[in-house]
N, CA, C and O atoms as a printed pandas DataFrame, in Angstrom:
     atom_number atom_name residue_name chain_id  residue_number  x_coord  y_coord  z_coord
0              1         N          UNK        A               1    0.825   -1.201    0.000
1              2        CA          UNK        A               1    0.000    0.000    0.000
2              3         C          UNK        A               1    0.866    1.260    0.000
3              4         O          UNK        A               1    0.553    2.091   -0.853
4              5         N          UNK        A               2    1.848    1.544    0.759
5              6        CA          UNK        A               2    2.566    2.114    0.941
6              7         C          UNK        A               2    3.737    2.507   -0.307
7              8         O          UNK        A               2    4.282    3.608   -0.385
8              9         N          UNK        A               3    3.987    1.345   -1.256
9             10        CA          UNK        A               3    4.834    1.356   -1.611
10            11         C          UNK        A               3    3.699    1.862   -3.306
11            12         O          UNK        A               3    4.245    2.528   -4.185
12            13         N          UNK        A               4    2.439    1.484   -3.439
13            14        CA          UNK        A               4    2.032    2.300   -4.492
14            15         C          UNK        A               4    1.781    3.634   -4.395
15            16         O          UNK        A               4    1.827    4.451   -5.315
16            17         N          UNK        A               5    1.361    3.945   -2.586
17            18        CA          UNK        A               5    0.924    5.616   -2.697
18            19         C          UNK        A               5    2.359    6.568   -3.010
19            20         O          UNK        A               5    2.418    7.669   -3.558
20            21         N          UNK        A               6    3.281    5.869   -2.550
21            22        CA          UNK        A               6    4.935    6.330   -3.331
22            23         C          UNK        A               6    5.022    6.372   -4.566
23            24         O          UNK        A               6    5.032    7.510   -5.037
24            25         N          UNK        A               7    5.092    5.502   -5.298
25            26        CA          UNK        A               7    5.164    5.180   -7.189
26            27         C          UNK        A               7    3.941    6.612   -7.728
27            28         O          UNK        A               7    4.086    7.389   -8.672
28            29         N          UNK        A               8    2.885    6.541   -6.803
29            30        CA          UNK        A               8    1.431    7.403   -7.740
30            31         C          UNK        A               8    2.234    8.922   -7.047
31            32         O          UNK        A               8    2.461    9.769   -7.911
32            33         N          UNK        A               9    2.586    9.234   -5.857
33            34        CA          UNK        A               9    3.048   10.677   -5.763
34            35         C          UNK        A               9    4.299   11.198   -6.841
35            36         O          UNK        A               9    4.192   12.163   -7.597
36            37         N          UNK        A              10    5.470   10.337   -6.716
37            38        CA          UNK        A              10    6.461   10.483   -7.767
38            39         C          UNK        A              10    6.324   10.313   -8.694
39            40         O          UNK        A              10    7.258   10.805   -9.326
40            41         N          UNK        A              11    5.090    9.477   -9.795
41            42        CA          UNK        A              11    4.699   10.112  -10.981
42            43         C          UNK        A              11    3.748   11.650  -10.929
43            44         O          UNK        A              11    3.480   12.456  -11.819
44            45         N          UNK        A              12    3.596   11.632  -10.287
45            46        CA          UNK        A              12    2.533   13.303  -10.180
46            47         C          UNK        A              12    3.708   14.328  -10.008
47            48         O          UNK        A              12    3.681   15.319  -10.738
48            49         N          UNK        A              13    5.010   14.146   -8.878
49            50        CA          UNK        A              13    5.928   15.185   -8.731
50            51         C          UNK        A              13    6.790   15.344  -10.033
51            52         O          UNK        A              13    7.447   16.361  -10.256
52            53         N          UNK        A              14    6.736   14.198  -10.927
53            54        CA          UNK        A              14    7.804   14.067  -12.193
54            55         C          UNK        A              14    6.853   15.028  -13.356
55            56         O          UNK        A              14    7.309   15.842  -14.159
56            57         N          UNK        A              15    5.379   14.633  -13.149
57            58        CA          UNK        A              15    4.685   15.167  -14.504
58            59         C          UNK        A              15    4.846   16.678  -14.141
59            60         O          UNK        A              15    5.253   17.482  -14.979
60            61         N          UNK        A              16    4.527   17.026  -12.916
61            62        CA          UNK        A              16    4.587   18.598  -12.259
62            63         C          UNK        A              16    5.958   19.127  -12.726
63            64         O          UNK        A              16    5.751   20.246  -13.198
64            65         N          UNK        A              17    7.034   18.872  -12.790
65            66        CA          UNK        A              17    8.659   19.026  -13.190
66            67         C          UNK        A              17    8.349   19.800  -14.101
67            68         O          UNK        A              17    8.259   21.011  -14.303
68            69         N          UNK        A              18    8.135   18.403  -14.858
69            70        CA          UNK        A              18    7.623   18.235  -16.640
70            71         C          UNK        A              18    7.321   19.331  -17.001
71            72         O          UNK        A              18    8.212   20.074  -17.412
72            73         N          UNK        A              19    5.704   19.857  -16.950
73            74        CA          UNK        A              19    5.008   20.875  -16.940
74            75         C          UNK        A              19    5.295   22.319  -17.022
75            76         O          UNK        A              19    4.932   23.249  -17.742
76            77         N          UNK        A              20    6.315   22.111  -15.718
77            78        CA          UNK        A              20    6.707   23.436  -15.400
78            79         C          UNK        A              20    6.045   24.215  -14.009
79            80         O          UNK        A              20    6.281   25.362  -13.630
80            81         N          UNK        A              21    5.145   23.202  -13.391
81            82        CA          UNK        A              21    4.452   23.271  -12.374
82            83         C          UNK        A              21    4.874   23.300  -11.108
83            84         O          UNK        A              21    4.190   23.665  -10.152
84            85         N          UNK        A              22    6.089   22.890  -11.065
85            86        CA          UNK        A              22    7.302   22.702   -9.921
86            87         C          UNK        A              22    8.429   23.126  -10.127
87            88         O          UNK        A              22    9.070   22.785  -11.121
88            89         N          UNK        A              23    8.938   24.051   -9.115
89            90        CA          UNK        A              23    9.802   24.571   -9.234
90            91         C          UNK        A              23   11.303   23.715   -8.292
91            92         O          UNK        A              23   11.133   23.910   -7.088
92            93         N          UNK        A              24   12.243   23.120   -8.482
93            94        CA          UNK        A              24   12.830   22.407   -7.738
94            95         C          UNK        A              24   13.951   22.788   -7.459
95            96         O          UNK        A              24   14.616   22.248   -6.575
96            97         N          UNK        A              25   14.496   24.103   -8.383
97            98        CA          UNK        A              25   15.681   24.429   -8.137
98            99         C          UNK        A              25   16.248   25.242   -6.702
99           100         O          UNK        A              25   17.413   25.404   -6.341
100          101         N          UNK        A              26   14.949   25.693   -6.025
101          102        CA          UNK        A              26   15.439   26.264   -4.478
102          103         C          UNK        A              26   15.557   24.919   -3.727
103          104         O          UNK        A              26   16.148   25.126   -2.667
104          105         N          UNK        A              27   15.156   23.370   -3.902
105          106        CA          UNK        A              27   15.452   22.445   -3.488
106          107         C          UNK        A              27   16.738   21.788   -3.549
107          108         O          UNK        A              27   17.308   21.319   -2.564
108          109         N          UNK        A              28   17.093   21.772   -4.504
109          110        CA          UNK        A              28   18.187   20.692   -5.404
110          111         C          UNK        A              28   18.794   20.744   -4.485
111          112         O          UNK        A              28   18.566   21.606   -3.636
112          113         N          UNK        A              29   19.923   19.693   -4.330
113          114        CA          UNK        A              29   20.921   19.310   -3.311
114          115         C          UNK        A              29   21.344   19.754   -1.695
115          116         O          UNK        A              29   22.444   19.881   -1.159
116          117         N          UNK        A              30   20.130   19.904   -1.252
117          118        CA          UNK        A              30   19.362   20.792    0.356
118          119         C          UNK        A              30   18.425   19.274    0.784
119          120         O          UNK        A              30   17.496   18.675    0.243
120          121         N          UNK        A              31   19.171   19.083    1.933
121          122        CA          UNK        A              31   17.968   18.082    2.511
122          123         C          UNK        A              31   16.786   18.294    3.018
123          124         O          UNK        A              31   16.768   19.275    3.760
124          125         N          UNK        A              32   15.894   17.806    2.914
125          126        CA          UNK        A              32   14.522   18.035    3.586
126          127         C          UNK        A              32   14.215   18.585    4.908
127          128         O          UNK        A              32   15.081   18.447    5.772
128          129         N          UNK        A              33   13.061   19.220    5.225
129          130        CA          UNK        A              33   12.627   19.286    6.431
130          131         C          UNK        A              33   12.641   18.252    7.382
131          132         O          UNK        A              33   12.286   17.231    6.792
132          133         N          UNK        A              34   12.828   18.061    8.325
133          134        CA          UNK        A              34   13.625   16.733    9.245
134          135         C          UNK        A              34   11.977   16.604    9.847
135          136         O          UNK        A              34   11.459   17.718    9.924
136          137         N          UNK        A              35   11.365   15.841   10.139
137          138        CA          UNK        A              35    9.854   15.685   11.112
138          139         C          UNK        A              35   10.582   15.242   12.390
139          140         O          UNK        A              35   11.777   15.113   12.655
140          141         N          UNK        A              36    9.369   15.041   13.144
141          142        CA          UNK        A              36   10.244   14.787   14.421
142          143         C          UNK        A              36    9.169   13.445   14.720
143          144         O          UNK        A              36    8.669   13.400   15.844
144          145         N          UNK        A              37    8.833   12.416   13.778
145          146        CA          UNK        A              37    8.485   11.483   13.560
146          147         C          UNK        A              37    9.739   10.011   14.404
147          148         O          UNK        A              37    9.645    9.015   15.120
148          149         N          UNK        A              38   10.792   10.820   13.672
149          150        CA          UNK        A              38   11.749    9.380   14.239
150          151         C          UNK        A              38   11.941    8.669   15.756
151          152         O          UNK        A              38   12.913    7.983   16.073
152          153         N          UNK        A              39   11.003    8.931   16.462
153          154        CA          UNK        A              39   10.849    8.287   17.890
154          155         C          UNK        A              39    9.333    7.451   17.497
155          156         O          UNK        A              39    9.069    6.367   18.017
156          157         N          UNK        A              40    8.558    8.019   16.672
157          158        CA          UNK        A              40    7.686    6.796   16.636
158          159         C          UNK        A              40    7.693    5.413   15.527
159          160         O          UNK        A              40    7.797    5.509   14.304
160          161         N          UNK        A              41    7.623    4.769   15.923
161          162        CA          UNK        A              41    7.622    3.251   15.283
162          163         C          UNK        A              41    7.446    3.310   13.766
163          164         O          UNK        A              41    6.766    4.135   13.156
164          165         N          UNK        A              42    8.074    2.433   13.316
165          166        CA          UNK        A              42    7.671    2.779   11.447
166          167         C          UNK        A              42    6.035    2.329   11.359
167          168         O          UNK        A              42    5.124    3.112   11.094
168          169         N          UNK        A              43    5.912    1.163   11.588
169          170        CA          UNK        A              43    3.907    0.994   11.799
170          171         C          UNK        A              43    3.498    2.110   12.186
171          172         O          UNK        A              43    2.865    2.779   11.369
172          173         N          UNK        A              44    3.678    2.536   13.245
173          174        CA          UNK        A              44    2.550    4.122   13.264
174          175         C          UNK        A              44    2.934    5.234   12.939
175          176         O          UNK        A              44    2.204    6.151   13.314
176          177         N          UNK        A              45    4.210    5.623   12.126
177          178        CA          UNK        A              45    4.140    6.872   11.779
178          179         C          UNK        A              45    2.870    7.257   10.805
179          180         O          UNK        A              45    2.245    8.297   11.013
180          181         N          UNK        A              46    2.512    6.347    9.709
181          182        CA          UNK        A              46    1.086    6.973    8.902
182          183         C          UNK        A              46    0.210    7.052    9.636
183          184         O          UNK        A              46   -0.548    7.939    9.245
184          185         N          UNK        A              47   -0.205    6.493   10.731
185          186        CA          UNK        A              47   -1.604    6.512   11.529
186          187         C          UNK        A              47   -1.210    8.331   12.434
187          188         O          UNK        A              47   -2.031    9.248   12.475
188          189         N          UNK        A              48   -0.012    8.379   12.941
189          190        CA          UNK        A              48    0.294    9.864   13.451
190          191         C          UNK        A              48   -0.060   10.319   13.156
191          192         O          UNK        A              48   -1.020   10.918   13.642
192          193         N          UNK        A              49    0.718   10.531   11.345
193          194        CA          UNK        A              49    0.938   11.521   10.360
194          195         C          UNK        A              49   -0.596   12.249    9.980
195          196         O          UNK        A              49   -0.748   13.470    9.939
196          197         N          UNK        A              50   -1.751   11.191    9.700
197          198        CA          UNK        A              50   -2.917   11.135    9.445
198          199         C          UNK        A              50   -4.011   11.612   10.536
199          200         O          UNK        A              50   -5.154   11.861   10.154
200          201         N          UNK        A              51   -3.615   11.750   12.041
201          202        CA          UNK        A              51   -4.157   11.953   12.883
202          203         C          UNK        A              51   -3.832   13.339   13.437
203          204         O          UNK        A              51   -4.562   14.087   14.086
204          205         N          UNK        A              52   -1.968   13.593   12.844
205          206        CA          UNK        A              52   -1.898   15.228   13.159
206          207         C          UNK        A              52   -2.643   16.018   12.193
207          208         O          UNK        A              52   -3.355   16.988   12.451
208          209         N          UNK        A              53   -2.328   15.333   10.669
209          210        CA          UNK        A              53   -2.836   16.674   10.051
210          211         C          UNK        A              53   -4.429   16.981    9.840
211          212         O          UNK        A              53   -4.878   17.933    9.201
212          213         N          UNK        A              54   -5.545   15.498   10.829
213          214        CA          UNK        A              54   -6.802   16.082   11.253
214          215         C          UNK        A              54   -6.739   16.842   12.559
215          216         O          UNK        A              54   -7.756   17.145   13.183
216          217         N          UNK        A              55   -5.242   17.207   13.040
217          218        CA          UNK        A              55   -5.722   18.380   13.928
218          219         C          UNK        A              55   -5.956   17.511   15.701
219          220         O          UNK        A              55   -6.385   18.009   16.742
220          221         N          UNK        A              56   -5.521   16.239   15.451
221          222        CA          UNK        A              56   -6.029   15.105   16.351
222          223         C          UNK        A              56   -4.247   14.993   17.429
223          224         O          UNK        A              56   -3.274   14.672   16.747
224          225         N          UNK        A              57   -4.042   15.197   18.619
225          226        CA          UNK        A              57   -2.893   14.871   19.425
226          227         C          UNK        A              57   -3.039   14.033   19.988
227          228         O          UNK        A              57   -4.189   13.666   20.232
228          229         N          UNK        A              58   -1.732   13.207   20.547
229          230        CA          UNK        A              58   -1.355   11.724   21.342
230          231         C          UNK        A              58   -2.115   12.397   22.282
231          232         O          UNK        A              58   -2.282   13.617   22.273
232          233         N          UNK        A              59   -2.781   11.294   23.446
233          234        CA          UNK        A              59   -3.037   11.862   24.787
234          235         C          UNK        A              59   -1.765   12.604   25.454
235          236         O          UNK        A              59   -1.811   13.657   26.089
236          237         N          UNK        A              60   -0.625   11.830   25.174
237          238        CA          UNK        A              60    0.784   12.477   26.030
238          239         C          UNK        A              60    1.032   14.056   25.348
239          240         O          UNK        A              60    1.960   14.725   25.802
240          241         N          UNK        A              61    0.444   14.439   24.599
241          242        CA          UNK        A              61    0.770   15.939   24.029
242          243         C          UNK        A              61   -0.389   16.732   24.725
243          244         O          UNK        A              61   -0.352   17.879   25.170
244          245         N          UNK        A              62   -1.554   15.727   24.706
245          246        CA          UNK        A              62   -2.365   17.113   25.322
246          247         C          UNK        A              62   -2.473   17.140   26.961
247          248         O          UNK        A              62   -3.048   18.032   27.584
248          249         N          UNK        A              63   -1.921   16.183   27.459
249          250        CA          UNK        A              63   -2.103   16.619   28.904
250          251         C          UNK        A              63   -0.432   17.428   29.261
251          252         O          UNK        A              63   -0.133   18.200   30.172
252          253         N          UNK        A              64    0.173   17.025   28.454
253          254        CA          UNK        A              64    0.871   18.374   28.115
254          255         C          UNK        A              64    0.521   19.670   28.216
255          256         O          UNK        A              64    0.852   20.469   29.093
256          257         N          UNK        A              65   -0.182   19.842   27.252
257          258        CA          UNK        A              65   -0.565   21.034   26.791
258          259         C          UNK        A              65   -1.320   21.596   28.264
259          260         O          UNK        A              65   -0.903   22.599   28.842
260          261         N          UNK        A              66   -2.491   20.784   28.765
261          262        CA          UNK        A              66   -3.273   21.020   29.831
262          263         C          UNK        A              66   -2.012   21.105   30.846
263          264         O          UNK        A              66   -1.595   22.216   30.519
264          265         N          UNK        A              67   -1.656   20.926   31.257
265          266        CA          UNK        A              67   -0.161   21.317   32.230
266          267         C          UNK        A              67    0.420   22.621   31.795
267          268         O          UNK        A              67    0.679   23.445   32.672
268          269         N          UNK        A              68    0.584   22.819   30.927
269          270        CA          UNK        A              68    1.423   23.997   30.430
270          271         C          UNK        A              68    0.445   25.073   31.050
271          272         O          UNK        A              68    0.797   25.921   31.870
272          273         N          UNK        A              69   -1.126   24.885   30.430
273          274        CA          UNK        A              69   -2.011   25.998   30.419
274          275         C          UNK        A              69   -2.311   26.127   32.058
275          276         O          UNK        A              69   -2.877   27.101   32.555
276          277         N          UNK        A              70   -1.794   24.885   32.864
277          278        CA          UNK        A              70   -2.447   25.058   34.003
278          279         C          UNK        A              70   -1.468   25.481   34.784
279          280         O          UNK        A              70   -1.846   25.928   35.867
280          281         N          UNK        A              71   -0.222   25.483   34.563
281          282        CA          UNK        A              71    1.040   26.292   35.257
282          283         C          UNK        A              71    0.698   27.954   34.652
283          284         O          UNK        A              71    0.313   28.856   35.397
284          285         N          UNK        A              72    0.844   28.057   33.717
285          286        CA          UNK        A              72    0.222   29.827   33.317
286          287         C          UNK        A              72   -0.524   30.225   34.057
287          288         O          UNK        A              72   -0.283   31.200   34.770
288          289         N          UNK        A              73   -2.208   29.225   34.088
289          290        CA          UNK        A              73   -3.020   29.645   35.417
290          291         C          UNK        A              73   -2.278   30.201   36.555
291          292         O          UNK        A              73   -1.935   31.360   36.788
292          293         N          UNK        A              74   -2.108   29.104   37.213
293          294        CA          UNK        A              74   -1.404   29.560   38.713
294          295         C          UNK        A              74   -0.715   30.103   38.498
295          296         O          UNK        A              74   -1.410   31.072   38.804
296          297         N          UNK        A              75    0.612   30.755   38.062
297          298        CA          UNK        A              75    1.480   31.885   37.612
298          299         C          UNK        A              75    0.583   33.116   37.832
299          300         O          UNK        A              75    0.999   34.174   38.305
300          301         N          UNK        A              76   -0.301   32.956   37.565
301          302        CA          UNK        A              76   -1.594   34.257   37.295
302          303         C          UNK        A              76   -2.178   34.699   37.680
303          304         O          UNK        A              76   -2.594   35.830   37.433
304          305         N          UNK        A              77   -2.629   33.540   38.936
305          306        CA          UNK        A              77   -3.624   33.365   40.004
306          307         C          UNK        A              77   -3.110   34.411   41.513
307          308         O          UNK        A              77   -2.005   34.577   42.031
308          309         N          UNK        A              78   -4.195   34.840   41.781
309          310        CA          UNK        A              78   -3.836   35.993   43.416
310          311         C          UNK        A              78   -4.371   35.745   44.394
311          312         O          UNK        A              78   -4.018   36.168   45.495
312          313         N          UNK        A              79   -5.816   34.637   44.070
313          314        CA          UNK        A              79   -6.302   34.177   45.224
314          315         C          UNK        A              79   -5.417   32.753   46.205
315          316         O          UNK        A              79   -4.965   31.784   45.595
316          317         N          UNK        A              80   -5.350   32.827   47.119
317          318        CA          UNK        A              80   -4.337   31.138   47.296
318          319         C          UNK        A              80   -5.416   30.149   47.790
319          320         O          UNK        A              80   -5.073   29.139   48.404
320          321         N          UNK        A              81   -6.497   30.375   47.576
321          322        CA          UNK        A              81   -7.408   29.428   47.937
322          323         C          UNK        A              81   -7.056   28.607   46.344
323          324         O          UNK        A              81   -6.262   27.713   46.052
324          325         N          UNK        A              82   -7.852   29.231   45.702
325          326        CA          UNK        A              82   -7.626   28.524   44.290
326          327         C          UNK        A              82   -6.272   28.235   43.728
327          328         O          UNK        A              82   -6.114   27.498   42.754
328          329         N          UNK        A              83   -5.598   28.648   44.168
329          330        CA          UNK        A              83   -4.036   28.074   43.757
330          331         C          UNK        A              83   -3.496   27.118   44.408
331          332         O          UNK        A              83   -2.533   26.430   44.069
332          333         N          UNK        A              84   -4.466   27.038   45.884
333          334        CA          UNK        A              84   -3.805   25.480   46.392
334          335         C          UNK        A              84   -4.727   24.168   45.284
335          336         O          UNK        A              84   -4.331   23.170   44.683
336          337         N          UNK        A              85   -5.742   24.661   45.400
337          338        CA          UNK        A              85   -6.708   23.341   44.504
338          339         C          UNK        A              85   -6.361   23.365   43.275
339          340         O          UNK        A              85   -6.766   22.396   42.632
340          341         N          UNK        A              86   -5.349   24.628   42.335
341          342        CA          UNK        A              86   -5.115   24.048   41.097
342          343         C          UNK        A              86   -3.830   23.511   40.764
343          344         O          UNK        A              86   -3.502   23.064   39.665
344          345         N          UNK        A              87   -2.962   23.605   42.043
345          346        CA          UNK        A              87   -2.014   22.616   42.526
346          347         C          UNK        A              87   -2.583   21.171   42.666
347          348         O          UNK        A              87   -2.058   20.305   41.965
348          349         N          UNK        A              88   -3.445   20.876   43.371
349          350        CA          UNK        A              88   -3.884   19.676   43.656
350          351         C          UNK        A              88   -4.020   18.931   42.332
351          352         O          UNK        A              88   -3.425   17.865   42.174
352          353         N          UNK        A              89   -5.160   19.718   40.909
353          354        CA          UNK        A              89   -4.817   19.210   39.660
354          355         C          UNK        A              89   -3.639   19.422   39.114
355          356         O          UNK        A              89   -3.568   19.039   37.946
356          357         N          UNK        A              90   -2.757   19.867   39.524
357          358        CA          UNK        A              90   -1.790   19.999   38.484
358          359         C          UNK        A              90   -0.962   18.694   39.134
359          360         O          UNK        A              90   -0.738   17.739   38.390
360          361         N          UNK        A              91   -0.608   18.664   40.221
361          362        CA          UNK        A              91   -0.232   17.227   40.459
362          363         C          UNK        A              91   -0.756   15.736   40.129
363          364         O          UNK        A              91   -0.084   14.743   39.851
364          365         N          UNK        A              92   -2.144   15.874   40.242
365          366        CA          UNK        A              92   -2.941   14.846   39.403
366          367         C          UNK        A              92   -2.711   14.351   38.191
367          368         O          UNK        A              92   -2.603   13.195   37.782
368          369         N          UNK        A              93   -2.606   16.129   37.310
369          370        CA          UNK        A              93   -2.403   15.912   36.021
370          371         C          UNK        A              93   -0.641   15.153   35.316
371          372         O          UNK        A              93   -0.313   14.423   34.381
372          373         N          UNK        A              94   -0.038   15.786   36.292
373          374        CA          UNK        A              94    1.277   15.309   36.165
374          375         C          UNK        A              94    1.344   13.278   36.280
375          376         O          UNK        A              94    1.547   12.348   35.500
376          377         N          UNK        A              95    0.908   13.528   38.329
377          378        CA          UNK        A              95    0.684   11.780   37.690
378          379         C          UNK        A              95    0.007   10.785   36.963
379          380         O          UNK        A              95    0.151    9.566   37.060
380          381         N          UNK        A              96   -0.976   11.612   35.997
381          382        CA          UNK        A              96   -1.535   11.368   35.237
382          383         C          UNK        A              96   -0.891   10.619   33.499
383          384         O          UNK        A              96   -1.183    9.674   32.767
384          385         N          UNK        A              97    0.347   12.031   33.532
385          386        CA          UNK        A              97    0.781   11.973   32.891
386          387         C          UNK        A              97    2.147   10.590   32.642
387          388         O          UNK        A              97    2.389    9.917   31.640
388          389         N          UNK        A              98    2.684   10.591   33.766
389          390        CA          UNK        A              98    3.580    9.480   34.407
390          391         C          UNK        A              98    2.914    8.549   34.190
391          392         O          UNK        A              98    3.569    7.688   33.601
392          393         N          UNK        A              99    2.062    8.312   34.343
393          394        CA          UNK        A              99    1.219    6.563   34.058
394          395         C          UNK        A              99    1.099    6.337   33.003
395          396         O          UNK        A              99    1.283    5.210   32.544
396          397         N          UNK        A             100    0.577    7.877   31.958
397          398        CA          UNK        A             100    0.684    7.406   30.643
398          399         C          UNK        A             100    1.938    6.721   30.102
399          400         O          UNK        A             100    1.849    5.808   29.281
400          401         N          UNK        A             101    3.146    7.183   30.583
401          402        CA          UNK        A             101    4.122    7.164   29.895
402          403         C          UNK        A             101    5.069    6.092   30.221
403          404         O          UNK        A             101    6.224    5.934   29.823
404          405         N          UNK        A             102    3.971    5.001   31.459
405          406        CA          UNK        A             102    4.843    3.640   32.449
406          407         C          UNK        A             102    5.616    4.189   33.383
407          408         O          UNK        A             102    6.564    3.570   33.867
408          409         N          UNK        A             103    5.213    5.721   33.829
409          410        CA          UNK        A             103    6.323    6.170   35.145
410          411         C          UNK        A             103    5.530    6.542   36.171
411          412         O          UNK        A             103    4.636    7.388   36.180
412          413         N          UNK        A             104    6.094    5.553   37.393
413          414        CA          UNK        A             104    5.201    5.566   38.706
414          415         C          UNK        A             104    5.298    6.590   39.469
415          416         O          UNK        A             104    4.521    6.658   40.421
416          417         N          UNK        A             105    6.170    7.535   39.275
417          418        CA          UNK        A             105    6.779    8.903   40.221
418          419         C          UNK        A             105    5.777    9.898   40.456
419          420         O          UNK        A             105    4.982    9.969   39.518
420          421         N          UNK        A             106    5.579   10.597   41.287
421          422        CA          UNK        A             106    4.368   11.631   41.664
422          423         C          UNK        A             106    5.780   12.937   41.590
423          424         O          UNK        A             106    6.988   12.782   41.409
424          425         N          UNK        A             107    4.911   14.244   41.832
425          426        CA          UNK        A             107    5.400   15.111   41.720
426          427         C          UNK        A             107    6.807   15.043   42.358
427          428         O          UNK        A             107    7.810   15.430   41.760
428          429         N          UNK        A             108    6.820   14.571   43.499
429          430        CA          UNK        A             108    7.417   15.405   44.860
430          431         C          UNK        A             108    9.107   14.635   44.884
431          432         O          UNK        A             108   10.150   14.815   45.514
432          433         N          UNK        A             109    8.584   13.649   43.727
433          434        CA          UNK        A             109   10.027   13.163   43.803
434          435         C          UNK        A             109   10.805   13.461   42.197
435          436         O          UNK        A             109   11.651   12.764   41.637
436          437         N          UNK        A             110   10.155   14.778   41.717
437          438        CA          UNK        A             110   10.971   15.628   40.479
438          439         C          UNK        A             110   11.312   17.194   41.292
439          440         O          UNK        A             110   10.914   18.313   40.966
440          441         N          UNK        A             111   12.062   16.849   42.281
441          442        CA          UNK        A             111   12.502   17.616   43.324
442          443         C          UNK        A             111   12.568   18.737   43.043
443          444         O          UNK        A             111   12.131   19.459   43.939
444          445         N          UNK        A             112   13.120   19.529   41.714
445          446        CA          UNK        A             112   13.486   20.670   41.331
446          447         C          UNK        A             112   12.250   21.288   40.734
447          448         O          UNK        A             112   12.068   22.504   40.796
448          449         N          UNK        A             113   11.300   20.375   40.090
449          450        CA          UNK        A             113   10.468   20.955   39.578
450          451         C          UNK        A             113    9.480   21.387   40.735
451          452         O          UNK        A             113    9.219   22.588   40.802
452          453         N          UNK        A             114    8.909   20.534   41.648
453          454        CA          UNK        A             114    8.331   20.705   42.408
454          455         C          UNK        A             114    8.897   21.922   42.905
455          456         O          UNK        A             114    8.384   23.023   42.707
456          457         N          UNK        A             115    9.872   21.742   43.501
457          458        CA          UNK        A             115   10.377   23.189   44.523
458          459         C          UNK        A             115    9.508   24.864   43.493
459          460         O          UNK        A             115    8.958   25.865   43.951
460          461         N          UNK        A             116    9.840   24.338   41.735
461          462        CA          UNK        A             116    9.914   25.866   41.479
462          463         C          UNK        A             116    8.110   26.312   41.447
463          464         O          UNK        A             116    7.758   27.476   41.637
464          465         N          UNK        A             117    7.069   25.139   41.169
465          466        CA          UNK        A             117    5.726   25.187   41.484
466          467         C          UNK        A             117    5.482   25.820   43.385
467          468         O          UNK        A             117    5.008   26.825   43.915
468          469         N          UNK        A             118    6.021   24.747   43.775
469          470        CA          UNK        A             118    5.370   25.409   45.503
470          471         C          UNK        A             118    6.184   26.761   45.511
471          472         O          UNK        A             118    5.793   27.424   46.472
472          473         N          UNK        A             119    7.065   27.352   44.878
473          474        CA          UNK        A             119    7.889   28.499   45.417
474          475         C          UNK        A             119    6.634   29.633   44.801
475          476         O          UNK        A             119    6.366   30.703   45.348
476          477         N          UNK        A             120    6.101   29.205   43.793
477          478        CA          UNK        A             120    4.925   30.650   42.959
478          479         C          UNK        A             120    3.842   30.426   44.044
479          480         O          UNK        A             120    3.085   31.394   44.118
480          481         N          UNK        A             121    3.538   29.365   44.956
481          482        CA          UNK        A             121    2.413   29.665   45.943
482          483         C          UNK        A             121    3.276   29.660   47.726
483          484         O          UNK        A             121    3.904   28.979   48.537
484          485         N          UNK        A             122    2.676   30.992   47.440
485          486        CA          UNK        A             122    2.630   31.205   48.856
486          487         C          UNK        A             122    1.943   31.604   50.034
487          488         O          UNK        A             122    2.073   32.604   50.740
488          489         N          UNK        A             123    0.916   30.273   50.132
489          490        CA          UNK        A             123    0.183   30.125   51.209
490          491         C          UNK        A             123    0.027   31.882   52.971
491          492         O          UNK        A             123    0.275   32.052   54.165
492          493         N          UNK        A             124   -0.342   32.358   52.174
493          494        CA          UNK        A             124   -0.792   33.807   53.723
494          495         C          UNK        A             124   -0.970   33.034   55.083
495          496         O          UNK        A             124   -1.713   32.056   55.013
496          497         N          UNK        A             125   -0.571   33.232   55.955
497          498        CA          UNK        A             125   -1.558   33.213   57.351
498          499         C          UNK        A             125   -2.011   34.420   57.429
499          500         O          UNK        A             125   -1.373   35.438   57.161
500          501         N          UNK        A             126   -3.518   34.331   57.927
501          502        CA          UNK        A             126   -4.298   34.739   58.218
502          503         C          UNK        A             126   -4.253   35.514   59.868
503          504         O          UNK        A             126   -3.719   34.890   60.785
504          505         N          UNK        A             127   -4.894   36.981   60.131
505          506        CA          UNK        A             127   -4.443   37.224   61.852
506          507         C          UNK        A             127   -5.062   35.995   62.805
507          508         O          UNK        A             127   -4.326   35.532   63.676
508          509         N          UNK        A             128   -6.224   35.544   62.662
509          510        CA          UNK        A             128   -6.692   34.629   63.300
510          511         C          UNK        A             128   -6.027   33.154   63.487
511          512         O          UNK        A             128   -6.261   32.291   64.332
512          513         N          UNK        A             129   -5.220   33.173   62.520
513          514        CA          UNK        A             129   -4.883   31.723   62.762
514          515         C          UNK        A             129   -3.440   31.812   64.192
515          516         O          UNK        A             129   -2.935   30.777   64.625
């Protein structure tokens, strides 16, 4: 399958040459754009490839992403009520993320990272307490 959707693109890129439809000379002897495909398996790079360009991410990219957006939060955040509870998900989300990936570790033992999260909250006492 693979090896005809190859043969049918490189007759279409040869007739395009042909034509005059393609321009190849800012190409010629310049290697390609590098993907960053080569960590996934040769079997699933087309199923990726086909799933990024519907716009579709691994679970491990988007709880990514949800981490990223949820450290910005708290970065942002002034109340510390809500910055202790979006700590609470963000640790969740982290070991969330660790399981995806076969790693049993919770936050507290990525020592450095942790330190630089609890250092942006800093818990007030209150006069009453």
């Amino acid at each position: 399958m693979l090896e005809a959707m190859r043969l049918i693109a490189e007759r279409k890129i040869s007739a395009a040459i042909q034509e005059g439809l393609l321009d190849i000379q800012g190409w010629r002897n310049r290697p390609l754009p590098m993907t960053h495909d080569h960590l996934v398996p040769e079997e699933l790079r087309m199923a990726h490839k086909i799933l990024k360009n519907a716009g579709y991410l691994p679970p491990e990219i988007e709880a990514k992403k949800e981490i990223q957006a949820l450290e910005d939060l708290l970065a942002a955040c002034e109340d510390e009520y809500i910055r202790v509870k979006q700590m609470k998900k963000l640790n969740y989300l982290v070991l969330k993320l660790n399981i995806m990936k076969g790693d049993t570790c919770s936050i507290e033992s990525q020592d450095a990272y942790y330190r630089k999260v609890v250092e942006r909250i800093s818990v007030r006492k209150t006069n009453s307490e």
